[in-house]
Backbone as CSV, one residue per row, in Angstrom:
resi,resn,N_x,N_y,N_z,CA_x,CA_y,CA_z,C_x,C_y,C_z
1,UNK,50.617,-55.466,-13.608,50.690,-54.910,-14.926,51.840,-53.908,-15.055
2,UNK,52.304,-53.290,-13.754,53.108,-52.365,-13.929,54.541,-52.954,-14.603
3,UNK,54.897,-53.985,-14.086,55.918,-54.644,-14.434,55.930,-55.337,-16.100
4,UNK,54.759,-55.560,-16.671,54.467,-55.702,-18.113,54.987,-54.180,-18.817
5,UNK,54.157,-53.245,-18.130,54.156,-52.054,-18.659,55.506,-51.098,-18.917
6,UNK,56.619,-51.219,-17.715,57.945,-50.692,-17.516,59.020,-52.057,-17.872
7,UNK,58.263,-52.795,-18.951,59.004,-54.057,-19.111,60.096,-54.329,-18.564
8,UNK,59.826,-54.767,-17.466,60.813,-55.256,-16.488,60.493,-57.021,-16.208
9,UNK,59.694,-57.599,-16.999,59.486,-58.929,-17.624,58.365,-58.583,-18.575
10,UNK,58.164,-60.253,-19.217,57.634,-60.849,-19.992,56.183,-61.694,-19.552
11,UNK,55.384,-61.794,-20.553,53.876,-62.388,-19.739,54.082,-63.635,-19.391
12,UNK,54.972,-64.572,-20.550,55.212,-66.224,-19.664,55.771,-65.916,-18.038
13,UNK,57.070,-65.017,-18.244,57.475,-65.424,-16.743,55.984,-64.791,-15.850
14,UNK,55.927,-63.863,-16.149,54.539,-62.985,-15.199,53.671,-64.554,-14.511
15,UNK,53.056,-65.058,-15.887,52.039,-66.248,-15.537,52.934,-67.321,-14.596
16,UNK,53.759,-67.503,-15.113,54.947,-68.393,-14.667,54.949,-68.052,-12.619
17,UNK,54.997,-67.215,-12.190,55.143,-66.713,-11.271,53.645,-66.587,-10.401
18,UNK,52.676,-66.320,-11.436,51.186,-66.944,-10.477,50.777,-68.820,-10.478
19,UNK,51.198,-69.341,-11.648,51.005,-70.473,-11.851,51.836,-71.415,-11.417
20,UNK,52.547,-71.118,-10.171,53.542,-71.912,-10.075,53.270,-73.431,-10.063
21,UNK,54.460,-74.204,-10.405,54.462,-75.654,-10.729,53.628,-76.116,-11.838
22,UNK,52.441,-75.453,-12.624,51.868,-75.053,-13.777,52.667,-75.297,-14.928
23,UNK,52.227,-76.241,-15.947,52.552,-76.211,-17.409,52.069,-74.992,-17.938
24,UNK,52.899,-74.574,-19.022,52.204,-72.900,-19.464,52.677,-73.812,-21.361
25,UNK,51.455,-72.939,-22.139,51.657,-73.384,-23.146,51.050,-71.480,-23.694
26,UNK,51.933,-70.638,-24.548,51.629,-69.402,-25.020,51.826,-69.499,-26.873
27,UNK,50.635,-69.456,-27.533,50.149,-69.806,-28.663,49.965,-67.852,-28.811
28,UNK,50.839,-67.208,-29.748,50.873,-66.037,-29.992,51.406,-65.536,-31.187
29,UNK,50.564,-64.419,-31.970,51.081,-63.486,-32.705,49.897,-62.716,-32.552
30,UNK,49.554,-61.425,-32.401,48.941,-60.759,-32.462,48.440,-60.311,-33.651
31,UNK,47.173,-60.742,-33.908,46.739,-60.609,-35.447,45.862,-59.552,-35.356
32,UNK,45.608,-58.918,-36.383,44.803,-57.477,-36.253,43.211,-58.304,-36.836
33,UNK,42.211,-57.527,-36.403,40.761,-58.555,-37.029,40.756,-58.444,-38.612
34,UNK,41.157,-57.096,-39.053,40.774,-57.441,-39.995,42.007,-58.448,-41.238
35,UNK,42.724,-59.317,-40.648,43.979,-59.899,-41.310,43.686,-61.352,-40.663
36,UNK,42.585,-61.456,-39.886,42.635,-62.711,-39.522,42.523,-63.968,-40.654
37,UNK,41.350,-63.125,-41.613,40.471,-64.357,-42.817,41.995,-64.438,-43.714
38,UNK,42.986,-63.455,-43.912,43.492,-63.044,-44.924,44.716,-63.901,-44.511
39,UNK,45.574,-64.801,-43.529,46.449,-65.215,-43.100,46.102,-66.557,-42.836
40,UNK,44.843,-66.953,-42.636,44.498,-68.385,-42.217,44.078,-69.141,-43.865
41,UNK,45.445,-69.999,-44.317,44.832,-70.591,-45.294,45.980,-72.023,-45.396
42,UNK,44.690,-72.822,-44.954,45.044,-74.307,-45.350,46.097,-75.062,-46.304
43,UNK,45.863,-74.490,-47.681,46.635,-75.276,-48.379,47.713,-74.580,-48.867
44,UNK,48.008,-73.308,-48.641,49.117,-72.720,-49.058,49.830,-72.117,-47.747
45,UNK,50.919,-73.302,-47.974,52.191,-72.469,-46.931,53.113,-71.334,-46.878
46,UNK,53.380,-71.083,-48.389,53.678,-70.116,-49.301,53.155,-68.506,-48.372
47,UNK,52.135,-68.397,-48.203,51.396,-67.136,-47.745,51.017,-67.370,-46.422
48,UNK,50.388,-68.565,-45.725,50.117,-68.635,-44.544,50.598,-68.417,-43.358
49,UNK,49.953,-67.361,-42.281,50.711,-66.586,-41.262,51.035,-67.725,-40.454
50,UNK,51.791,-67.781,-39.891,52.900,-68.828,-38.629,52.396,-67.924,-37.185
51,UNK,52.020,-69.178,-36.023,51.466,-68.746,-35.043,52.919,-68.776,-34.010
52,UNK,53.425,-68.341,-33.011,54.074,-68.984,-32.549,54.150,-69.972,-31.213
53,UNK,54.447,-71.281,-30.843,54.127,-72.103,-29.483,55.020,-71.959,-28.853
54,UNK,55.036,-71.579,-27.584,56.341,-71.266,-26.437,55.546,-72.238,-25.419
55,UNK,56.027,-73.135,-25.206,55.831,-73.790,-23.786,56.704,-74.629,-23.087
56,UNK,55.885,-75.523,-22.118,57.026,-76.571,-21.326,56.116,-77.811,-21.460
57,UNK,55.297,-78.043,-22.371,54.510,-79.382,-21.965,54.256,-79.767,-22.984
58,UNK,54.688,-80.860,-24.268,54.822,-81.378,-25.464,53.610,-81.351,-25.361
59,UNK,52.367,-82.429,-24.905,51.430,-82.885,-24.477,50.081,-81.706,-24.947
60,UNK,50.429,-80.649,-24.299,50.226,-79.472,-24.964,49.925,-78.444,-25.672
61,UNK,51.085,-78.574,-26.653,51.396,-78.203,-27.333,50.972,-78.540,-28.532
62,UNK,51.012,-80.055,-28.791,50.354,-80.849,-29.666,48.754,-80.276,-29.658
63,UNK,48.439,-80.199,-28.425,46.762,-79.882,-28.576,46.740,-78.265,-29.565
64,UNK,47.576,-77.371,-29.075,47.607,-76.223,-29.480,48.056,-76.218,-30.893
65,UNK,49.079,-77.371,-31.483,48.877,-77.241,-32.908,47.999,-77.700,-34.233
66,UNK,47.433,-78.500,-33.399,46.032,-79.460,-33.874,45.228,-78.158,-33.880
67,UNK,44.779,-77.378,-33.149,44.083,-76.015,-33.273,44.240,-74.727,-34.126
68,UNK,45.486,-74.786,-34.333,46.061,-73.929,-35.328,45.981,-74.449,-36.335
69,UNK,46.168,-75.553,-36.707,46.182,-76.415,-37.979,44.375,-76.408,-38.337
70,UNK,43.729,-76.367,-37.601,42.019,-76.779,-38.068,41.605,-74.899,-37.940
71,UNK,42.031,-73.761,-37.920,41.616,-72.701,-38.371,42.374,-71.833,-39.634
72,UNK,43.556,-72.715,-39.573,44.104,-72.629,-40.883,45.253,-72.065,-41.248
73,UNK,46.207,-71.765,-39.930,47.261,-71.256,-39.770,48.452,-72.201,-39.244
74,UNK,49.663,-71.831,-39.656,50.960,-72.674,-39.724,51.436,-72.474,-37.790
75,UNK,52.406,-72.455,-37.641,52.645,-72.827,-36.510,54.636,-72.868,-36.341
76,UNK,55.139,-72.288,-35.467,56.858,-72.308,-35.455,57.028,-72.826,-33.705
77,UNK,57.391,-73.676,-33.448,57.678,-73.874,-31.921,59.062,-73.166,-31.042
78,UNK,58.183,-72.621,-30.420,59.833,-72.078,-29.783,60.397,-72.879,-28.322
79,UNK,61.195,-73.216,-28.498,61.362,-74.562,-27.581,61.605,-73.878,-26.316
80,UNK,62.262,-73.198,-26.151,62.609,-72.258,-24.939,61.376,-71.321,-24.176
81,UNK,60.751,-71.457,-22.910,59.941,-70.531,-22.582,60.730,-69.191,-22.510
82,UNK,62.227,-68.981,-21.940,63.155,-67.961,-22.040,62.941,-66.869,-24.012
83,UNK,62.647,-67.971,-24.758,62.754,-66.997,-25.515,61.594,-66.088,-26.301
84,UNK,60.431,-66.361,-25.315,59.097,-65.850,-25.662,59.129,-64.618,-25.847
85,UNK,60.128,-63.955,-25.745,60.587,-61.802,-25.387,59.748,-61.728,-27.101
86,UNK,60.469,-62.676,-27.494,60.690,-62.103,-29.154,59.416,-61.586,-29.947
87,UNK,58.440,-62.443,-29.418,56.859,-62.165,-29.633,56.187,-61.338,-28.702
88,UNK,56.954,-60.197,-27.341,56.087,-59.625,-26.845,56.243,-58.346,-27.614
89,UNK,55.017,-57.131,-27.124,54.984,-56.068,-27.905,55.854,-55.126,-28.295
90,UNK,56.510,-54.607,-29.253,57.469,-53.572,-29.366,58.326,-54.873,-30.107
91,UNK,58.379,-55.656,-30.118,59.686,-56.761,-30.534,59.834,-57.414,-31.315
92,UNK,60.569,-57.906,-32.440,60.582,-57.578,-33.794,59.289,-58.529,-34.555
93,UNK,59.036,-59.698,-34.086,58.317,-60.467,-34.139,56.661,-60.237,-33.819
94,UNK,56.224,-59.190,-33.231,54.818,-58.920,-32.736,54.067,-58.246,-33.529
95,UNK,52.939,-59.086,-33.865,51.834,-57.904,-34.586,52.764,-58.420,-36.370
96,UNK,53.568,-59.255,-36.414,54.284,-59.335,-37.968,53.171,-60.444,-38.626
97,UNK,52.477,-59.907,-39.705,51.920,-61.124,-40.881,53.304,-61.792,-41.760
98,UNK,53.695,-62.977,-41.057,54.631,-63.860,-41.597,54.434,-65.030,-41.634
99,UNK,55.299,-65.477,-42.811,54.818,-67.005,-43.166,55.755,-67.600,-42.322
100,UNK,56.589,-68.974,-42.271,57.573,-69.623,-41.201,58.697,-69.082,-41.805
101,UNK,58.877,-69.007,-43.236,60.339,-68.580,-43.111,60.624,-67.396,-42.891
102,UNK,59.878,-66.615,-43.372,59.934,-65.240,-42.619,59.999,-64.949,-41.678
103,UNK,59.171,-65.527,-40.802,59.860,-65.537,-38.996,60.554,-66.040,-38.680
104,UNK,61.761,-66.887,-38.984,62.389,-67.579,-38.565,63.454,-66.339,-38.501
105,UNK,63.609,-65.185,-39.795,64.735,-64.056,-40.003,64.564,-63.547,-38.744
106,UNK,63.249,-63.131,-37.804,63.738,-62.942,-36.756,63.934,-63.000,-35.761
């Protein structure tokens, strides 16, 4: 944890480094409880919060957006496990209620 903590990495590589040879699939935005009901909505994309998928295994991933899709939230893939920083804490992306295009600005 110390190394989370004095961010001197990131939790993919962290897991990355116990899980070796391991597919990692990280389905993240940190939603606060009470914004959960208020961001998960089906038919409007317009308002609906965007989860984000960082992994290495299509296979996956697919499962993880089929899941996001049936509680009612959108979904942005980040193809790169390298660029998972963007969603850890402190970073511009974490803890943000955004729809896809809005996260895409950052």
């Amino acid at each position: 944890m110390e190394l989370l903590d004095s961010y001197q990495t990131i939790i993919i590589k962290l897991a990355g480094k116990h899980l070796y040879n391991s597919n990692i699939v990280k389905i993240s935005n940190t939603i606060f409880v009470k914004e959960i009901f208020k961001g998960a909505k089906n038919n409007d994309k317009t308002n609906q919060r965007v989860l984000s998928v960082i992994g290495n295994d299509d296979l996956m991933k697919a499962t993880g957006y089929e899941l996001i899709d049936q509680v009612g939230f959108d979904y942005v893939d980040i193809e790169k496990l390298s660029d998972s920083w963007r969603f850890e804490r402190t970073k511009s992306a974490y803890c943000v209620p955004a729809n896809l295009e809005q996260l895409n600005k950052y």
